[in-house]
C-alpha positions as CSV (number, residue, x, y, z in Angstrom):
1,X,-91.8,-19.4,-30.5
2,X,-88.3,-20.5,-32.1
3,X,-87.5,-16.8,-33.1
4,X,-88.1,-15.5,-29.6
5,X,-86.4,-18.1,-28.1
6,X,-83.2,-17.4,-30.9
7,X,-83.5,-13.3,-30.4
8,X,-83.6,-13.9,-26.5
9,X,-79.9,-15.8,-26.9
10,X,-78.8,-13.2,-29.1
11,X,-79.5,-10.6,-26.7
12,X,-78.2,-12.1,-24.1
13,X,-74.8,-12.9,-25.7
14,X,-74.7,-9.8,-27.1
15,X,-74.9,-8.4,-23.3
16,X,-72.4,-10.3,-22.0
17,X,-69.6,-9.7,-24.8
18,X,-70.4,-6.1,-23.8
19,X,-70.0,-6.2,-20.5
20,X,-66.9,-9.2,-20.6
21,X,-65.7,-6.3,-22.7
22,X,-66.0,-3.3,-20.3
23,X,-64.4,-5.3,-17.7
24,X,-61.6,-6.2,-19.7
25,X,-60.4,-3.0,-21.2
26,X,-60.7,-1.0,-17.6
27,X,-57.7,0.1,-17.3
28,X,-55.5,-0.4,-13.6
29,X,-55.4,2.0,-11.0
30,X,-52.9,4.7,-10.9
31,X,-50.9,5.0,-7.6
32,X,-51.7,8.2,-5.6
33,X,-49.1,10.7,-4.6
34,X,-48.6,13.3,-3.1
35,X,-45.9,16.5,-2.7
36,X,-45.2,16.8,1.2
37,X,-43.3,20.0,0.9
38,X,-43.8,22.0,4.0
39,X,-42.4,25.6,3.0
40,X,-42.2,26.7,6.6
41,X,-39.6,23.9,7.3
42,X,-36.4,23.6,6.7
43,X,-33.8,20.7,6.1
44,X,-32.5,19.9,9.9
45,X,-28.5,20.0,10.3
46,X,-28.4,16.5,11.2
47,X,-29.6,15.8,7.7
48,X,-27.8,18.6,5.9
49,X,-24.1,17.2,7.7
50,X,-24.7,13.5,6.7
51,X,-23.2,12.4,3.7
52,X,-26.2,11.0,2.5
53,X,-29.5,13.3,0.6
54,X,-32.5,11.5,2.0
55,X,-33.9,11.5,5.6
56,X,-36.4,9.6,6.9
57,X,-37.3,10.2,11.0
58,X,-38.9,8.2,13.4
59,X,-41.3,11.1,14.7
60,X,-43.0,13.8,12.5
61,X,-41.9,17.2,12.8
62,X,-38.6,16.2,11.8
63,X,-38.0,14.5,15.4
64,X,-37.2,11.6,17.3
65,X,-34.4,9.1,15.5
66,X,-33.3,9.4,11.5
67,X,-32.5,7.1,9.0
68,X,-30.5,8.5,6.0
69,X,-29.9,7.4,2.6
70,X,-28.8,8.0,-1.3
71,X,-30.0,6.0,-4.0
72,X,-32.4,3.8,-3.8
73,X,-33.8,1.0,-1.2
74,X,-36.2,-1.2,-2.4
75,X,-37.1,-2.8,0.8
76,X,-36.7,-1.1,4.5
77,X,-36.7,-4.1,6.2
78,X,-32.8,-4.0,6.8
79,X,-32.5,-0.1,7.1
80,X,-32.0,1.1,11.1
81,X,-33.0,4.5,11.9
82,X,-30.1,5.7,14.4
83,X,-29.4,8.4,16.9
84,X,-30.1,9.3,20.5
85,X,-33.9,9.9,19.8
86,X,-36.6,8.4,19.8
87,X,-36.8,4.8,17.8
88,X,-33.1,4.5,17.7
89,X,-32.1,0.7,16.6
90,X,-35.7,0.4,15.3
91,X,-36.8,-1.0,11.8
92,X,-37.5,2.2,9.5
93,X,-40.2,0.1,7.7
94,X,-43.5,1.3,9.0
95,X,-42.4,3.5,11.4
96,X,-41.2,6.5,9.8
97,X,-43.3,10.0,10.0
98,X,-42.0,12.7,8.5
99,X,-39.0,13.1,5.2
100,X,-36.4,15.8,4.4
101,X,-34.3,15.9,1.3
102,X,-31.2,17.7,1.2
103,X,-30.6,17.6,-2.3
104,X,-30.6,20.8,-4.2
105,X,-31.0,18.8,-7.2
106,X,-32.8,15.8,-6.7
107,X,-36.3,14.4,-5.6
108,X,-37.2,12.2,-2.8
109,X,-39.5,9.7,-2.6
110,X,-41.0,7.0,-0.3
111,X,-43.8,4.4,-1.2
112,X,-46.2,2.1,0.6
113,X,-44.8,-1.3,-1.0
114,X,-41.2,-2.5,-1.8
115,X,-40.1,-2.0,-5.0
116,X,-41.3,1.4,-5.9
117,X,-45.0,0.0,-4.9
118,X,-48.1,1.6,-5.0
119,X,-49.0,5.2,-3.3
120,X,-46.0,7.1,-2.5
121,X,-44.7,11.0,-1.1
122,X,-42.7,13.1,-2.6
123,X,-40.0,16.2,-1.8
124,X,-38.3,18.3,-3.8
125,X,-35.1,19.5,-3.6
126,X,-34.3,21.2,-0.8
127,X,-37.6,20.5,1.0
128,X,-38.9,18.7,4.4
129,X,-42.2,17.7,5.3
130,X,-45.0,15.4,7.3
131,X,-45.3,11.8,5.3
132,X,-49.0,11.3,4.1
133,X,-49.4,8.1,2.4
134,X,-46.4,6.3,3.8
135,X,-46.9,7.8,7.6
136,X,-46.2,4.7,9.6
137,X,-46.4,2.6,5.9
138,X,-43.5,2.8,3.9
139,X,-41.8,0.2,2.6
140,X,-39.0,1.9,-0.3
141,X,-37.3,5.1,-0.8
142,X,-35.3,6.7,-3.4
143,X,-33.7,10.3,-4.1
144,X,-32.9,10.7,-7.9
């Protein structure tokens, strides 16, 4: 009875360094992203005459007020989108649906946290598009 009673506790620990093991060797999860291009659309002027590389605009289709930007801003909190359209004064954080990037060198970005958080869209140079992941939930941006 003692070596069925010994063989059982061996199994059993044996189980759970395996599966304390699994669990702590999984690795994290890897953000999502995603390339928003949209060929058929091009950089607006408004975005092309600021001084800045990055747009972000209150509506999608390129509409409504624009926020614009170089560098990087780790939270959105501050940033303003300005204009006569739509969600002028407002707080960009959130509330931004569509990107363009007038770079011809450089790539712009826009994730769901601050920081450079999480799932995040993406334009190459040159390119303008419909946010996906950070429609209405972005929270940084960056153009390098």
């Amino acid at each position: 009875m003692n070596s069925v009673k010994r063989t059982a506790g061996v199994l059993s620990a044996s189980l759970f360094a395996i599966t304390a093991g699994a669990f702590a060797t999984a690795a994290p999860a890897a953000a999502a992203s995603r390339n928003i291009d949209n060929s058929s659309w091009s950089v607006p002027a408004s975005c092309n005459n600021s001084t800045n590389l990055l747009c972000l605009y209150y509506r999608g289709s390129l509409g409504g007020a624009m926020f614009s930007m170089r560098g990087y801003v780790s939270n959105l909190n501050n940033a303003r989108f300005s204009g006569s359209g739509d969600g002028s004064g407002l707080q960009v954080r959130n509330r931004a649906a569509s990107m363009a990037n007038a770079s011809f060198a450089l790539t712009g970005y826009s994730w769901v946290y601050i920081n450079r958080g999480g799932n995040y869209d993406y334009l190459p140079p040159g390119g303008a598009g419909q946010l996906y992941y950070t429609w209405n939930n972005g929270a940084s941006a960056e153009i390098i």
